[in-house]
N, C-alpha and C positions, 0 to 999 in steps of 0.2 A: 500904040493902042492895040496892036494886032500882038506885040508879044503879051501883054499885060493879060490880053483872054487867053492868054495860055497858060500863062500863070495861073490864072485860078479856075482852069478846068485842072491844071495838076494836082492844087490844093484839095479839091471837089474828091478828086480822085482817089488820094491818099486819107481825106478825113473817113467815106465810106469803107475802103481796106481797112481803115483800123477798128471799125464797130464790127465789118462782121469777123474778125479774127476771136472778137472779148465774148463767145456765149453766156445764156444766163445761166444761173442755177436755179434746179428745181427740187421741189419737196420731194418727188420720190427718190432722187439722189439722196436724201439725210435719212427715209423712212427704209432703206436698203441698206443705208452705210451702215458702220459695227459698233458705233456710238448709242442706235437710238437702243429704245428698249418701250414697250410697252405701257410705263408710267410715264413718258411723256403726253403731253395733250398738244394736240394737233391742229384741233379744229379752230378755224379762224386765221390759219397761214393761207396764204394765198400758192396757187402751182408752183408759180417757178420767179424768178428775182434775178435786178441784176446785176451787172457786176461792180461790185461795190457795196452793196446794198447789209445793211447791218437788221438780223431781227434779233425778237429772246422768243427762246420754246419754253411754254409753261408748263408745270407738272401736275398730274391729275389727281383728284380730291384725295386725302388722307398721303399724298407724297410730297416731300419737300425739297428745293435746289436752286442753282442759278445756272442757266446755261446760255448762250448769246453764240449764234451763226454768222460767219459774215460770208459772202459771195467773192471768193478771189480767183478769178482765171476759169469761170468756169463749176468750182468747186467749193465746197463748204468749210471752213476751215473754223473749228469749235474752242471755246473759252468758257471756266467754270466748270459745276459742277454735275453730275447727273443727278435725276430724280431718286430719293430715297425713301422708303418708309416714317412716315413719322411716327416719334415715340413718344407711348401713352404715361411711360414711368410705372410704376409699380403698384399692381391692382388694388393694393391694400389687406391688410388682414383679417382674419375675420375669428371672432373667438370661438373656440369649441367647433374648429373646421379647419381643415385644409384646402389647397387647392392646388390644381394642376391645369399646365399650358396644353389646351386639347388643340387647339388651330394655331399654327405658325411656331416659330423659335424662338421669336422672344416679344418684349411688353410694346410693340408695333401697329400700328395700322392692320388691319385686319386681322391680328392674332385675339384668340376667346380663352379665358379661363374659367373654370368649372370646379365650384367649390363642392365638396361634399363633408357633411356637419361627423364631427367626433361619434364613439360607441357610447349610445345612449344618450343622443340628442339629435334631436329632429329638425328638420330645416320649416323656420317659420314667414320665410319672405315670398315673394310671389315666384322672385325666379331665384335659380341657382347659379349664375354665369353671368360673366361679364366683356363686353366687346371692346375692343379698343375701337375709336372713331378718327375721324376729323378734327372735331373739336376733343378728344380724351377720351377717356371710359365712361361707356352710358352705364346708367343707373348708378345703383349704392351698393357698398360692401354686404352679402346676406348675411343673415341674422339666425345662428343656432339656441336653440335652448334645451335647458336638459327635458326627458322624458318623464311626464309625471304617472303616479300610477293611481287609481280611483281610493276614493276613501272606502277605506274598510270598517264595516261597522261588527261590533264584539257582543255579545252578554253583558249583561251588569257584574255577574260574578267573575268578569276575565278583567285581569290587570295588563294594562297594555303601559310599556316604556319604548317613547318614542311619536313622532308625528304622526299616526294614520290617516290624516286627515290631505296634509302637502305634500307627501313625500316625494322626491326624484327619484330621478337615477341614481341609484350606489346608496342612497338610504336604507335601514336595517329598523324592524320594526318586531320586539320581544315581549313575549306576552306568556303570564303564569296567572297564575290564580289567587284570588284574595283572600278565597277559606283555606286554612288548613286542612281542611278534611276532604278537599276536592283538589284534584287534577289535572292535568289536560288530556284530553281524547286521544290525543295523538303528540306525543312530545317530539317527534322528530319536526311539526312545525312551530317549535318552541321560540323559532326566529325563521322571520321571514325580510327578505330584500327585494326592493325595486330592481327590476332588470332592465334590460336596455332595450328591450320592446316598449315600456312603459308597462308592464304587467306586474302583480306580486309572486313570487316564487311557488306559491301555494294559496290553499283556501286557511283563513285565520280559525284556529281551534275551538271546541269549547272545553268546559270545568265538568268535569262530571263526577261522581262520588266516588271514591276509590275500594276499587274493587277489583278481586281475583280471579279470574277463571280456573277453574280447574287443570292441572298438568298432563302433561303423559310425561310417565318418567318409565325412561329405559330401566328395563329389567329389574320394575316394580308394577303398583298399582296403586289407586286413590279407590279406601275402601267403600264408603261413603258413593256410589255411584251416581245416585237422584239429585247430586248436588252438583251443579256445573258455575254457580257463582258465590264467592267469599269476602265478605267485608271488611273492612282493613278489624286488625287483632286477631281474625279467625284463624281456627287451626286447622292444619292439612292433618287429615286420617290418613297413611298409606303403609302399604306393608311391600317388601323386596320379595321377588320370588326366590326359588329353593335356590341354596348355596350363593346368596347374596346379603349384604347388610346393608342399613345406613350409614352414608358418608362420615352425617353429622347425627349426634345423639339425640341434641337439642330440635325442638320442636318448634318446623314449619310453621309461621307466621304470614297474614298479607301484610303487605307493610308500604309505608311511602318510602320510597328512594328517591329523592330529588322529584320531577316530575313526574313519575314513575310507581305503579304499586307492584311490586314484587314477591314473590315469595325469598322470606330469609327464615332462615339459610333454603339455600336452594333446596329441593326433595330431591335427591338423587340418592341411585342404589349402585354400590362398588361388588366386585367378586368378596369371598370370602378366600383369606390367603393367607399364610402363617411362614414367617421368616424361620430359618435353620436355627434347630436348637444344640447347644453344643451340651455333652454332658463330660465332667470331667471324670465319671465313673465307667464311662462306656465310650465306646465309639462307631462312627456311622458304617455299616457295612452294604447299604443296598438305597439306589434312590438317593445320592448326597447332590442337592445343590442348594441354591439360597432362598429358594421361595417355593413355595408348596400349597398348590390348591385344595379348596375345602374338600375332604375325605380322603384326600391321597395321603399313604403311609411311609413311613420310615423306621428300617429294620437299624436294632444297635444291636454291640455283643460288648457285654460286662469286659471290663479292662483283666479284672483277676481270674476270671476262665470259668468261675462257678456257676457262671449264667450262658448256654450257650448264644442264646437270641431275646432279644424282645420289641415290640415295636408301638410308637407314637403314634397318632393318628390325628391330622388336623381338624380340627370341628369351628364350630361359631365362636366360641369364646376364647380360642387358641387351640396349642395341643392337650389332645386328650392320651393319659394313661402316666402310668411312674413307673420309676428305674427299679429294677428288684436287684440291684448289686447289691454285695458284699456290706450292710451296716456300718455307719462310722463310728468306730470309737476312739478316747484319748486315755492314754496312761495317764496317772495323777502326777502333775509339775510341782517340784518341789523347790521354792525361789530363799538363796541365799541371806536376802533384806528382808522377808516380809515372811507370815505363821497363815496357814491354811484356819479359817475361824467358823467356815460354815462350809457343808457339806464334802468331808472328807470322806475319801474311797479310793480302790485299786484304780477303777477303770469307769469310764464316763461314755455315754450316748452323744450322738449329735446336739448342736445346741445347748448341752448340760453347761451350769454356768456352776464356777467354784468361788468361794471369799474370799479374801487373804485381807489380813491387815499387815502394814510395813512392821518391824521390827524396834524402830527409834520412836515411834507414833509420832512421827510428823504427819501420817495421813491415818485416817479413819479405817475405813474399809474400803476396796478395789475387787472386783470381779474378774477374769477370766473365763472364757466361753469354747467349749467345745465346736471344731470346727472340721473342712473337710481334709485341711491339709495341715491341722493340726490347733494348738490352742489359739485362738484371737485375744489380743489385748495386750498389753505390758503393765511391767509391775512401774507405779508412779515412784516408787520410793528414793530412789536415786534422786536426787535435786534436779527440777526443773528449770531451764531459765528461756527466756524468749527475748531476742536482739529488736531494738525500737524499729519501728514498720513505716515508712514516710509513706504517705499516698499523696497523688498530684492534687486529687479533686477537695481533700481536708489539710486541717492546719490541727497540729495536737496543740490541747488549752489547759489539760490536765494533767500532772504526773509524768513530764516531760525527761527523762534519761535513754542511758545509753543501751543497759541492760536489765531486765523484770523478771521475779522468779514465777513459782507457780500459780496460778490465781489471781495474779495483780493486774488490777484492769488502767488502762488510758485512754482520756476524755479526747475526744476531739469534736470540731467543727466546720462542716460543710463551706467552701468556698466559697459558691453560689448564692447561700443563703437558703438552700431548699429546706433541710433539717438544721434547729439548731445547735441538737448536738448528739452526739451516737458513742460510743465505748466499744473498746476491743479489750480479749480477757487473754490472757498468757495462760493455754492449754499444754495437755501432752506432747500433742505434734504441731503445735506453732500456736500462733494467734486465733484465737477463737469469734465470730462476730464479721459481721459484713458491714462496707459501708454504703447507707442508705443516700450519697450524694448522685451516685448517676441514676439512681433509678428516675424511671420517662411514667409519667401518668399520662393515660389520653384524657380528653376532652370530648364532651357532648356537640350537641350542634351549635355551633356559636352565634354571640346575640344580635338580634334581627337589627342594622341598618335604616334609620328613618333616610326616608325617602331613596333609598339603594336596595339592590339586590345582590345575592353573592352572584357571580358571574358564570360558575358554571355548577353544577349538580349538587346538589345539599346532601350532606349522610349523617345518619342517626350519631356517627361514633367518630373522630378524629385522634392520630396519635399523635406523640410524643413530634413535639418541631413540624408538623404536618401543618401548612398553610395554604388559607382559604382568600381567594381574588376576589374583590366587592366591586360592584359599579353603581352610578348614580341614575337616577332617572335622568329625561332628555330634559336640557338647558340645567338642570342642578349641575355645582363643582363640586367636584370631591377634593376634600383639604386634608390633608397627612396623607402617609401612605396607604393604599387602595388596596389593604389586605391586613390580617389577623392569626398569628400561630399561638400553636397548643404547644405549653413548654408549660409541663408538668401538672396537667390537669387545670392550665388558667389559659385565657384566652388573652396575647398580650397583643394590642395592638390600637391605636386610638384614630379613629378618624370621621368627619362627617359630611352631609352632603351640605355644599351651600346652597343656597334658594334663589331662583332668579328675580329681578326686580320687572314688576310689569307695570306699563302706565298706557290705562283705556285712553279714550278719546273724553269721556266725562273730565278727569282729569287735565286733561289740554286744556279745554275749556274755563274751568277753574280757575286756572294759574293763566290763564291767557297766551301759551307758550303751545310754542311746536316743538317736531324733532328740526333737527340744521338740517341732517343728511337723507333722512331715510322715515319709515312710517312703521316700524314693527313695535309691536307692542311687547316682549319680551327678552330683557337682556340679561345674560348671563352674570355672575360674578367676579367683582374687580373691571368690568366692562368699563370703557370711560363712554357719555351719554352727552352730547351738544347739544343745548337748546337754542331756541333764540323766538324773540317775539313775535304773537299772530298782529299783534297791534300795539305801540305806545314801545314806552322805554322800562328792564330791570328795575324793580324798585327790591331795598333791603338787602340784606350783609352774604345772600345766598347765591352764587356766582353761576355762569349762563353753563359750566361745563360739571359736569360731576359721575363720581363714581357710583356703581350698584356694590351697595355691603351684604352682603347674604340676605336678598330679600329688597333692601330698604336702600333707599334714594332719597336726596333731598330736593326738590322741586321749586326751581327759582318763581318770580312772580311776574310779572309786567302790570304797567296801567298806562 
């Protein structure tokens, strides 16, 4: 009995030595170690644990994990994972905006993005940013829309192409005049655009009567002084002061130029100046260059010595004065083919013309002319012949060979079509006669476009292959080419505006039929148009989809 209590005071002995060798572990052993990190949550563990003892640390709002402590010897020994951000995905996009990551690195738990709307479109949502949460991204993707600009209200007399009424952003709004006989105030806001403030570029014009103010023209005057305004056809009075001219001869007009009243031709006054005169009797001895102001002089000296000096002098109408050298005369030519028939003499003056008829009378009568380096002309008498002449622009129709004598003329005709047919004559010294196939006529102003306008500045006068850009009014198509050249005084080009098909709300009604997609009342041409019932089913052979034909649509029914 007496060993047995000793037995189990040993046991006693040995089971307390072995609890207290096992300490516990406690929380701030795991809140110290290199494990934790601040997105754990803590609250709800107790101090310290013992050994053996298994918990999980949970992770705090908006972080996600799995991590599980256990107590061995004292110490913590960890399994799983640690807490991580949770991720919101991808904020979403937003039209006519961007956006950028303001808070954090990426689409995480506490990270924000911060949208800001494209140039010329304004942010219409309440907020601009969005946070990443808990449960995901609060709120909704924001909402940009373009910038509208106020309607603009015009005159009656102003033509306006384009919306003034909706316009956005990057919309363009053109405006002229419906009379001829008026203008715009100011043509430089002959086009006006929405900006990206939501503003119009400018104030919209008005038409006003066209008219001219009076000029200042450099190194002239408008004689007329009491007069400070001119009505379009009026004429400019004005004179150039001393030792100056008119550019142009032609007489200053007000005129329309496009939006524009003008004076044409401009009133300008040029120096007076007179290019180098060469004489083949004389030559320059004082003062030689190429151009010579009005009243400045120019000394010459006779070639044959009889004249020491004499001198030119520039004026308003050219040079003034004449050559006093040495008279021209010609000896009488006496030609082997042909007999002197009219005004025979020793000796002939300048200019003097003599007759000859040829000798075989193949020719009538021929002239020769006194000249300054001796007779002008030749005798025809000798047989003429002229080799056939190919031109690119003609086809010869007429008298078609290889060689033609004197007088013989050949038909031809224009390639193109401009002339039907022109002749060339076999002269003294070649072919006589031009061909009328390239010549370029110009063209007036070309004819007015229903419902178009030309696209940029109108002028009284166009040339030759000179082409004019058309455009349509807003929602008209333009069908051909959206232009017109001057090829030979015609104006060739064919094109028109189509007309957009509009359908009110009376019309809905009507037919019992809505739009499928949308509610605009104006569709352009070849546009395809979805209907569908306000009530009941299509009745009749007119089907629920259909095209706009310049203007005109067919409008199905319901009942």
């Amino acid at each position: 009995m007496h060993v047995i209590n000793q037995i189990c005071v040993v046991l006693l002995w040995m089971h307390a030595l072995t609890f207290a060798q096992v300490p516990d572990c406690t929380l701030e052993q795991f809140i110290n170690g290199p494990q934790f990190n601040s997105n754990f949550d803590t609250t709800g563990l107790q101090p310290s644990y013992p050994a053996g003892k298994q918990i999980r640390v949970g992770c705090n709002v908006g972080y996600s994990g799995f991590f599980r402590l256990t107590c061995v010897e004292g110490g913590w020994v960890s399994k799983g994972t640690v807490c991580q951000p949770k991720s919101c995905g991808h904020p979403g996009d937003a039209q006519f905006a961007d956006f950028n990551l303001e808070v954090g690195d990426d689409f995480v738990f506490g990270s924000k993005v911060v949208y800001t709307c494209h140039k010329g479109y304004q942010m219409v949502s309440r907020t601009n940013h969005r946070n990443c949460m808990n449960e995901g991204w609060d709120g909704v993707v924001p909402v940009c829309e373009a910038q509208q600009c106020p309607v603009i209200h015009v005159d009656s007399n102003v033509q306006v192409n384009g919306d003034p009424e909706e316009a956005t952003y990057g919309n363009v709004v053109r405006f002229s005049c419906k009379s001829k006989s008026e203008i715009l105030s100011n043509p430089r806001l002959a086009e006006l655009y929405c900006d990206e403030n939501g503003e119009w570029s400018g104030q919209p014009p008005k038409c006003i009567e066209i008219k001219c103010t009076a000029p200042q023209i450099e190194n002239g005057y408008v004689t007329d002084r009491n007069i400070q305004e001119y009505k379009e056809h009026d004429v400019l009075l004005f004179e150039c002061n001393d030792r100056y001219k008119r550019t142009e001869e032609r007489a200053a007009k007000c005129t329309r130029v496009g939006m524009r009243a003008e004076w044409t031709p401009t009133p300008a006054c040029e120096q007076i100046t007179c290019n180098k005169k060469n004489l083949r009797e004389a030559d320059i001895v004082d003062n030689n260059k190429r151009k010579y102001r009005y009243n400045e002089k120019v000394d010459y000296r006779c070639k044959d010595g009889k004249r020491e000096r004499f001198t030119l002098t520039c004026g308003e109408d050219g040079w003034i004065g004449s050559s006093p050298c040495t008279e021209i005369t010609c000896n009488r030519k006496t030609l082997p083919d042909a007999d002197i028939v009219d005004n025979d003499k020793p000796t002939y003056r300048h200019d003097e013309q003599v007759g000859y008829r040829c000798k075989d009378g193949k020719r009538e009568q021929f002239t020769l002319t006194c000249g300054v380096n001796g007779w002008i002309g030749r005798s025809p008498c000798t047989e003429i012949t002229c080799n056939r002449k190919t031109l690119r622009e003609a086809d010869i129709v007429d008298n078609n060979k290889r060689k033609y004598r004197y007088n013989e003329q050949v038909g031809y005709r224009c390639k193109d079509g401009n002339q039907e047919r022109f002749t060339l004559t076999c002269g003294e010294d070649g072919w006589i006669g031009r061909s009328p196939c390239t010549e370029s006529v110009g063209c007036g102003s070309p004819p007015p476009l229903t419902d178009g306008d030309i696209k940029y500045t109108l002028k009284s006068n166009y040339s030759h292959k000179e082409r004019v850009e058309f455009m349509c009014q807003s929602y008209f198509t333009m069908e051909g080419e959206p232009n017109r050249t001057c090829i030979n005084g015609k104006w060739i080009g064919q094109m028109r505006c189509l007309k957009p098909c509009i359908v009110n709300e009376d019309v809905y009604k009507e037919h019992n039929i809505t739009l499928k997609s949308n509610d605009r009342t104006f569709f352009t041409h070849d546009e395809m148009i979805e209907f569908k019932c306000a009530r009941g089913i299509p009745v009749g052979a007119v089907a629920m989809r259909q095209r706009c034909n310049g203007g005109e649509i067919l409008l199905p029914t319901c009942q």
